[in-house]
Each structure stands twice: as C-alpha cells, then as structure tokens.
N, C-alpha and C positions, 0 to 999 in steps of 0.2 A: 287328658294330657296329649295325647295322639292328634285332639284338634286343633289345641292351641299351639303344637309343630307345623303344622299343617299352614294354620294363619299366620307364623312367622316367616315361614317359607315362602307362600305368596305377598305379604308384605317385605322382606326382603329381595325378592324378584324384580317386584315394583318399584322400588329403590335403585335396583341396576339399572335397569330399563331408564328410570329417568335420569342416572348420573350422564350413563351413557349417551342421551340422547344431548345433555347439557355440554358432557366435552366436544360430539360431534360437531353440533352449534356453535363453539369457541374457536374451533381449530378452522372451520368454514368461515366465522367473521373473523377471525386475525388475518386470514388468507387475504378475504376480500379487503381489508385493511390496507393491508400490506401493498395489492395492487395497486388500489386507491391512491395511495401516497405515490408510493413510486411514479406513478403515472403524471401527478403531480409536479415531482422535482424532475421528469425530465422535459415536461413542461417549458420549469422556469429558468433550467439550463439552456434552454434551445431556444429560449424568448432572448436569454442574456448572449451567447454566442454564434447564432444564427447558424446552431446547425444541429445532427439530431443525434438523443444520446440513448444509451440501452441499461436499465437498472438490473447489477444482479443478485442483489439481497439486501436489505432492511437489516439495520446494526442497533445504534443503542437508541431508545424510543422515549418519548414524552411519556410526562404522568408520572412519574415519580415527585418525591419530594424537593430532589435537587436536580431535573430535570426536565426541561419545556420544549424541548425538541426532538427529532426523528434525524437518524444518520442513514444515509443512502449509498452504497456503494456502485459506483456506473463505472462505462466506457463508452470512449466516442462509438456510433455505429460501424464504425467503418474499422477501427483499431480497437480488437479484446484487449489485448495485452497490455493497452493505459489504461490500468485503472485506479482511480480518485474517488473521494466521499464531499458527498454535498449535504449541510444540514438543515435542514427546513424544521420551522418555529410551529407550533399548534394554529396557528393562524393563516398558515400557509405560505409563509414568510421564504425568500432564501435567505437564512442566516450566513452562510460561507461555502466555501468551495474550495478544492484543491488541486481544480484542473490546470490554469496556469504553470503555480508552480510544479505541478507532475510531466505538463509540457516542456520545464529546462530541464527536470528531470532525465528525460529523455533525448533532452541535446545533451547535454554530459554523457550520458550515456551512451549515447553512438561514436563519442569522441572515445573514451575509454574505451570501448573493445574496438576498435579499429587497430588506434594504437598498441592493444594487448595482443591483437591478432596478429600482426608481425613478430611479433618474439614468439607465437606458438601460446598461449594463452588464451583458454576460452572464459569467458568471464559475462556477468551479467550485475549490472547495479541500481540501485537506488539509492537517489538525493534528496536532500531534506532541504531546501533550502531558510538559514537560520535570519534571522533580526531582518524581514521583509515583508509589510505588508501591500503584496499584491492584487488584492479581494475589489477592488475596484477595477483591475482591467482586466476589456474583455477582448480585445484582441489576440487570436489566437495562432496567429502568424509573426507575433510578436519574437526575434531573434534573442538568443543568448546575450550580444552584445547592449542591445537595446534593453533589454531586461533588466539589467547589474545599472546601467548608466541610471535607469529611470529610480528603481526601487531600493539603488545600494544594500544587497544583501550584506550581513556583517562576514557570515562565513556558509560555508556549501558542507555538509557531513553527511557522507556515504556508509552503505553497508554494501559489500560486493559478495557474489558469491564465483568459485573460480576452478574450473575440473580440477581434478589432481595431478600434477604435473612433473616428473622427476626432475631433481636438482631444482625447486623453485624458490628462488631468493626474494627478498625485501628491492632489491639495489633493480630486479626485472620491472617496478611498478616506477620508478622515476621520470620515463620518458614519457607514458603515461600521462603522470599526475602535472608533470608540466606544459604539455598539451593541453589540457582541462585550467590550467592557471591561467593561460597565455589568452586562450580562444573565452576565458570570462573576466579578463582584462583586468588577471594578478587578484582575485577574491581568493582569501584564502580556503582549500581545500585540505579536508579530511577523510578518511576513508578507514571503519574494519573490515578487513578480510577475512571470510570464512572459505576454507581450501576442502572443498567434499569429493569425497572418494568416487573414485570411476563407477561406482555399481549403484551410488547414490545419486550422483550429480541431474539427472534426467528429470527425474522424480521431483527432486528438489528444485530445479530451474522453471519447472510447472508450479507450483504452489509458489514461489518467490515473484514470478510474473501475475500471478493474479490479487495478488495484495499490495495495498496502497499505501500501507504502513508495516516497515519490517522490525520486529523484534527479536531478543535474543531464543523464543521459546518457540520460533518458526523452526529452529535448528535439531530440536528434539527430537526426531522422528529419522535424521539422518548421520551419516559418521562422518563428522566434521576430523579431518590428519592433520590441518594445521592452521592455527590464527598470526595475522597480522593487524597492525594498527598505525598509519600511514599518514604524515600532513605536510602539506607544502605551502609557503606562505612567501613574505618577503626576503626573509632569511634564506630560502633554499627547501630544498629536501629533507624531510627529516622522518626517520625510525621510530617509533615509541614501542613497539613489540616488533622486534625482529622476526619470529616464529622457531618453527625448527631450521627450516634454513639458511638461519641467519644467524644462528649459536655457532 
C-alpha cells in the first residue's frame, strides 16, 4: 500500500513538472507572438504613413471561429497620448486603422478645451467620428476642414470627461460646441459629459488618455457627481440631459 502511494506521488510530481513546463512554453510563445505581430503592424503602419509607430498591447486575436484577425493598440512615437487600434488579417494584411480619424479626434479636441479653458473648465475628449470612411488616407497632416469636405462625416459624437466644478451648467458648453461646429464646417456635433470628482478626476484623465475607445464601464472605478448630454447641429444648441446643474 505504502508503495503504491509512493508511485502516485512520483507519478503525480511528474505530471506537475510537465504541466508546468507546458504553461511556461505557452506564456513564452504567446509573448514571442504577440511581439512578432506587433512588430509587424507597426511595420505596415509606417510603410502606410511614413512615419514611426509604438505597439502597447495585443487586443482581440485570430483563430477563433468568428474571428481572422489580430487588434493592435499603438501610438505615434513621438505622441503616447494618441492612441488608435490597427487590425491586421492572419496573413499579415492591414485590415483598418483608426489613426486618421483619432487625428480629428484630437483637433476637436484642442478646440474644445481651449474654448472650456476660458470659462474655468478643465476637460478632456474623445470623438468618434460617425458615417465616414476614411481608411484610404494616408495623409496625416490632413486638416479638420479638409477632412469633413473630402469624407462628409454624417455627425462627430463625443464622450468628455470634465473636473468638478462648482455651479457647473449645461448653457457653460455652448460656446464650446459651436467652436467645434463652425471650425468642422457646421457637422453636426454630440457630446456626453461625465463630471468626476476633484479626488478622482487625475486618475481618471490617465486611463481616458490611454484608450482609443471609451465606454461607459471606463467610469466604474471613479465618482462620476454629474452627467450631461449635449448636441449642436443646424437648429442651434441643444440640451438632452441637463444634469444637476441644469434642474
């Protein structure tokens, strides 16, 4: 009895020994994988835009059943804080990219807090730009106004995030939003506001700058005090959630 515990024991040792040695081999080629590719899309990024980019993680991957591609999150080298996903096909294809539109992104963008920074508003956004496909150019100096003329976006929809600010109204984002209308030559613009607390807002500004796509469960981890929901189009200015400061 005592020997055949014995031989279970070194038979199940043997067993760890080699699981073990099989997940270290898994986790060492996903890595090398994972470089492999990257290294690849910034490649065919920098073959397409002639100039050079930085991968900082590996997203959703080939090989599945309803899936034939790899998603690459980058930044230019020179700018973290744009960051876009480019997906590349099992063949080594670029399938898409989202640097372009990340680059109006970022003109909306500087238009928006400039204008917020006069009223005392500190704020940060992301735009989505809607009914545009841009995936064919590669100019990367390409202007805002040049952008809308070529590609007719149907509409721009933002998510902003904005410190917390005493007595902050709906009526402070107008001058704003029609800045951003005027300098994209009257496309209609949309925006929700998430208003994060002074003790959150830091923390929050770091994670919202490093993602390329924001959603609403980016917010979970922070104390959001107050929403709006904001569009300005042909008609004018217009409220859809006031927030608290606007009750």
């Amino acid at each position: 009895m005592v020997g055949n515990k014995n031989m279970l024991h070194k038979l199940l040792k043997k067993v760890s020994v080699v699981v073990m040695a099989i997940s270290i081999f898994s986790l060492i080629g996903c890595s090398e994988i994972d470089h492999q590719q990257a290294a690849d899309v910034e490649k065919l990024l920098q073959e397409k835009y002639d100039q050079e980019f930085k991968a900082t993680h590996i997203g959703g991957r080939y090989g599945t059943a309803n899936n034939d591609t790899v998603t690459t999150y980058l930044h230019p080298a020179n700018n973290e804080s744009l960051v876009f996903k480019a997906v590349m096909d099992k063949n080594g294809v670029l399938v898409s990219d989202s640097y372009i539109p990340r680059l109006i992104s970022d003109s909306l963008n500087h238009i928006l807090k400039k204008e917020l920074e006069v009223a005392g508003i500190e704020s940060e956004s992301n735009t989505v730009v809607m009914d545009a496909d841009s995936s064919a150019e590669t100019n990367s100096k390409i202007s805002l106004e040049e952008y809308v003329k070529t590609y007719k976006p149907g509409y721009f929809s933002a998510d902003m995030i904005v410190k917390e600010t005493p007595n902050l109204t709906a009526e402070q984002f107008e001058k704003a939003l029609t800045a951003v209308y005027q300098a994209s030559t009257e496309t209609t613009f949309q925006v929700a506001i998430h208003v994060i607390s002074n003790d959150d807002y830091e923390e929050c500004l770091k994670k919202f700058k490093s993602m390329s796509d924001i959603s609403d469960s980016m917010y979970a981890d922070y104390k959001v005090v107050d929403e709006m929901k904001l569009f300005i189009d042909t008609e004018g200015f217009h409220i859809f959630q006031a927030g608290k400061g606007g009750e």
